[in-house]
N, C-alpha and C positions, 0 to 999 in steps of 0.2 A: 222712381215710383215703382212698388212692385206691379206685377202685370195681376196680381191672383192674391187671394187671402193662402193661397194654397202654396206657392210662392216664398210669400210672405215666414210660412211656418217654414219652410225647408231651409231657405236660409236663416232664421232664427237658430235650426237645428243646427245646423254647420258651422256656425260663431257660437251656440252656445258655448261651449267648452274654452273658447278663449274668454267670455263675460267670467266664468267660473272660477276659473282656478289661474292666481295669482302668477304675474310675468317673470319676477324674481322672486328669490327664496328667501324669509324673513335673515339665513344667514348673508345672503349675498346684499341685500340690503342695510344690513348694519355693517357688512365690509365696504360698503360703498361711503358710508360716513366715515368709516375714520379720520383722522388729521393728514392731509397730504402737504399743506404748506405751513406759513410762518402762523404762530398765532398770532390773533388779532384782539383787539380789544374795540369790541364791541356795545354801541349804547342802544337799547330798545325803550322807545317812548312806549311804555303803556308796561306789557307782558306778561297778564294776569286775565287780559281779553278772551276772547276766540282764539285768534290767529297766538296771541302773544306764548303762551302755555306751548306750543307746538316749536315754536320758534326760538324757545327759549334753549327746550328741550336739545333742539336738530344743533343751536348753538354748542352749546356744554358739548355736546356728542363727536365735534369736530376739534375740540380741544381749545376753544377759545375762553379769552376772557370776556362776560358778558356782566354788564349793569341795566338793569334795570330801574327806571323812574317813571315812577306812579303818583297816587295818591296813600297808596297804602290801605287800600280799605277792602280788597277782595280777602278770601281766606287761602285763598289757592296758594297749596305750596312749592316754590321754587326746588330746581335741585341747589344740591349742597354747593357752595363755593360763590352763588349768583349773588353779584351785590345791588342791593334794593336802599334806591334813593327816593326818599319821600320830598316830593311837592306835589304842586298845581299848576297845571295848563295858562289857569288863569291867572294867577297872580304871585307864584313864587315858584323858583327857576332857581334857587340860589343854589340847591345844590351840585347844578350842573355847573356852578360858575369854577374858573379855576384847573377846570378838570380838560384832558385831552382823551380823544379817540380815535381809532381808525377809521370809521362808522357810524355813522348812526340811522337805526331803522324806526321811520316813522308810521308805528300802524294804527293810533290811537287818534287823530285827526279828523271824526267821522266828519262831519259838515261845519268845520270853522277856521277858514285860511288864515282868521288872528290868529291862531294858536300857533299854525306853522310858521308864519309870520313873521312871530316871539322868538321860536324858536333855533330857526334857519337864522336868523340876524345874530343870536345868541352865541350858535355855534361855531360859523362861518370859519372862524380864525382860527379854529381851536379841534376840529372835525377834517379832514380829509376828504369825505362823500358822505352825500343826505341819500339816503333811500327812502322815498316815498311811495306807501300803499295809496294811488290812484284808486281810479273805477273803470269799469269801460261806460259807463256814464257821462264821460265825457264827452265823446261822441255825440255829433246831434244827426246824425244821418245815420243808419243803417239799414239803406235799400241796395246798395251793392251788396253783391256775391265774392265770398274773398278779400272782405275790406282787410286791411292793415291798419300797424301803426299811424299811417301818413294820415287816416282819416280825418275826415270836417270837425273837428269840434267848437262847442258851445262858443259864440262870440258874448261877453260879460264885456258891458257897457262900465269904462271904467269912471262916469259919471254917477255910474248907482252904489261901486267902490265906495266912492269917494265918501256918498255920503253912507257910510256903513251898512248898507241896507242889506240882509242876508239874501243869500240866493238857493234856489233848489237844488237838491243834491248834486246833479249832474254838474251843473253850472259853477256852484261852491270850490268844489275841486280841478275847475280849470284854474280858480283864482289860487287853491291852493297850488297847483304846480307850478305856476306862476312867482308863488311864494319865493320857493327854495328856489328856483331858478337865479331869480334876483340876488339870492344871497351867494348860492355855489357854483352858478353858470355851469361850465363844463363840466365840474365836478358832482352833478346832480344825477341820477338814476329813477325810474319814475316808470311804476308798473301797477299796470290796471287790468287787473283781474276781474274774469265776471262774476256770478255768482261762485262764493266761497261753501263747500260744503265738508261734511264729515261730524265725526264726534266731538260736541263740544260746543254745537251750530243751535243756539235756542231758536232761531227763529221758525225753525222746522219746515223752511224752502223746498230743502229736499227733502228731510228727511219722512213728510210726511208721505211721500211714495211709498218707499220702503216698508213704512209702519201698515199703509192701508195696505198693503200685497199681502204683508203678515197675516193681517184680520180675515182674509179670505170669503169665500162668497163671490159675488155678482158684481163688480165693479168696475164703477165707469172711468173710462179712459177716453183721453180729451183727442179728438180733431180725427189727424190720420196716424197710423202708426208709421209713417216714414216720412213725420217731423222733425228735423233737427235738433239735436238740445246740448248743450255746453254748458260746464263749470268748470271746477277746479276744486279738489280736495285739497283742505289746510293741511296737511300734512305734505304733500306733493308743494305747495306754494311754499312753508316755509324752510324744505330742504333745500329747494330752488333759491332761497333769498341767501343762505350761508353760504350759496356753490357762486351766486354773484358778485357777494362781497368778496369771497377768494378770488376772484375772475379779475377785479375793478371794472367792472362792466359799470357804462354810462350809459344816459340817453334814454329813449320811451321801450320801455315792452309791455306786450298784450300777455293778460295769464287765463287763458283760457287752455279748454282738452274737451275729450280726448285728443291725442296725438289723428286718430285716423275716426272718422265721420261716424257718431254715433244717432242712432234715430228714435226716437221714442218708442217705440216697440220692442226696441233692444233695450233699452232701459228700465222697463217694466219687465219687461223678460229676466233680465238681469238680477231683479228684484228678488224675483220667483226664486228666480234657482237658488238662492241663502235662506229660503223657508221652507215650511213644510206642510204649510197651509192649502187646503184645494182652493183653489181659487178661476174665475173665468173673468175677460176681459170682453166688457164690451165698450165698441167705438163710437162716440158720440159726437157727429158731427158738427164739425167749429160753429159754422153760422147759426147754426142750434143752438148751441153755447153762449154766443153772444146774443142773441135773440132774447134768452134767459139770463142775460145779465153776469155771464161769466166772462169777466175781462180777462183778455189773454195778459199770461206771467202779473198777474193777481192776487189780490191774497186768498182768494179759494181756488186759484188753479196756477197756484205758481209752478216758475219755468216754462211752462208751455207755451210757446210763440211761435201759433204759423206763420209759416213765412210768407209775408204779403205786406202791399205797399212798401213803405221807409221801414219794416222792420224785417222786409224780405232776406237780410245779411245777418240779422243780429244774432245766428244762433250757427252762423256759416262764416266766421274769422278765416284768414289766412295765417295759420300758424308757424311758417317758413322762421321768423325772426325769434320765437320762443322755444323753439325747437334747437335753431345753430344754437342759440345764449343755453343749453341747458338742460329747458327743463324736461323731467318725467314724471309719469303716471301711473298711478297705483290701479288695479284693477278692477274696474266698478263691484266685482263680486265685495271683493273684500272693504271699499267704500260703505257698501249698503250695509254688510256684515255686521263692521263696526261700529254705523252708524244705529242701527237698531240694537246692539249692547250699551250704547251710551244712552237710547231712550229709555230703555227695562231697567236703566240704574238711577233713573230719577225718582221723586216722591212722585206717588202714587194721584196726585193732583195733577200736576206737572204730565204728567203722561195723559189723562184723561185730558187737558187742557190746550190742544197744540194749537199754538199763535198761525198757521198757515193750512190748506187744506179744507174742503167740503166737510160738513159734518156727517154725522149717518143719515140724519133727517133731508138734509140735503140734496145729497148722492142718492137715495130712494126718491125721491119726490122727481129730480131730472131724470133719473131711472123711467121711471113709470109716465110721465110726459112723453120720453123717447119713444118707448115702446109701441105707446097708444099712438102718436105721430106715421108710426110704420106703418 
């Protein structure tokens, strides 16, 4: 905790310049992808998604062969060479039949362990390694500090299995990993990333930080500014997924960052500094917050989770096990950067409409509660 608002600013001043300007150089970063081993041939369940587009991308870049199977119905263009297999999740798989891989990455599975199910049974013989996109969802405890992999996850009654009954997100995907385990036991890989951010990211989790810093003026910022906060940029997650499949990395990993203790002060800060908007931060305290109906990491105050009670860890992982396997992180400057070029390239709806975030009406109305409270 800092001791001082005063504090507070000095060390803001002192990491700016690392928030700011990027760790490696756009050349050292695409020296880093090149091909260093055998290729591979590569199956992506979806890759027209979020995550898929990036992943496809970091694929080709590393010199692989990659297929992709979908439904066929996004416009988004693959690059040259990617071959695109048309079925369905739910009832037609034919084109995978037949066919072998050295991999296969499954990121299209949002909440339906039948699919993976289908799938993992499908492949088993014929696949090498399942890489499955998890959650950190999984998890039903996050009151320790520094939890790891090894944590409590969701116990799914396989009596409610049994009789098909879906379960809530979290839960769903224990049944999925569950899934592929059955099918490729040891040969299974299984990573659970918390929230996914960057260009490309509709649901506007993060990226409505970014945007409100832009808009500038008087705006409210949640809790204290030395709350923890964690994701993970898809472009970071899915260079990490082609460095695993070269690895043959098995087993659970956490995908969470930054690498070293980011707080929510820095991250608004962070914000700042890729605009050029005057802007002022004020801080509004949590139980205020909630008082007013703002539920922490929410859809009007998503990410933000102070740390208290069973959620005291969930924004404070132990990163030791994703760090040996890997992975790296791009630098929040350039995150938010690019994040707010992928917003200014939407229609004009789209931009006025972000599915996450206070609105102005909002944000003035707890604005001015605050104030008057003081």
């Amino acid at each position: 905790m800092f001791a001082s608002r005063r504090d507070f600013i000095q060390t803001l001043a002192a990491t700016g310049a690392a928030l700011s300007l990027p760790a490696r150089s756009a050349a050292s970063a695409r020296s880093a992808m090149k091909p260093q081993r055998r290729v591979m041939d590569i199956l992506i369940l979806g890759g027209t998604g979020f995550i898929g587009p990036h992943l496809v991308r970091a694929t080709v870049e590393r010199g692989h062969n990659v297929s992709v199977f979908n439904r066929g119905r996004s416009n988004h263009r693959l690059p040259d060479g990617v071959e695109t297999l048309i079925g369905d999740r739910n009832n037609n798989h034919s084109a995978l039949e037949g066919r072998r891989w050295d991999i296969v990455i499954d990121n299209s599975a949002t909440r339906n362990a039948g699919w993976v199910r289908t799938s993992a049974q499908l492949l088993k013989d014929t696949v090498d390694r399942y890489l499955f996109t998890s959650t950190r969802s999984v998890y039903s405890d996050f009151s320790e500090i520094g939890m790891n992999e090894d944590g409590p996850v969701h116990d799914v009654q396989q009596s409610m299995v049994d009789r098909n009954e879906r379960q809530p997100y979290g839960p769903e995907k224990v049944l999925s990993e569950r899934e592929v385990r059955a099918a490729f036991g040891d040969r299974t890989l299984v990573v659970r990333p918390g929230l996914i951010v960057g260009p490309g990211d509709n649901t506007d989790r993060f990226s409505y930080w970014p945007i409100r810093v832009d808009r500038g003026g008087e705006m409210l910022a949640p809790g204290d500014p030395d709350t923890p906060v964690m994701f993970i940029d898809a472009r970071d997650l899915a260079e990490w997924y082609v460095r695993l499949a070269e690895n043959n990395n098995t087993g659970v990993l956490n995908a969470l960052g930054p690498a070293s203790r980011l707080s929510f002060g820095e991250l608004l800060y962070g914000c700042r500094a890729v605009t050029t908007a005057p802007i002022s931060f004020t801080w509004v305290d949590a139980d205020f917050l909630i008082e007013h109906e703002q539920r922490p990491y929410g859809r009007t105050m998503p990410m933000w989770q102070p740390p208290r009670g069973n959620r005291r860890g969930f924004q404070q992982f132990d990163l030791s096990r994703p760090l040996a396997a890997g992975i790296q992180y791009r630098p929040l400057a350039v995150t938010a950067r690019d994040t707010l070029d992928f917003h200014y390239s939407r229609p004009a709806e789209r931009r006025q409409g972000l599915r996450a975030g206070l609105s102005a009406e909002q944000e003035a109305e707890l604005l001015r509660a605050w104030h008057a409270a003081r």
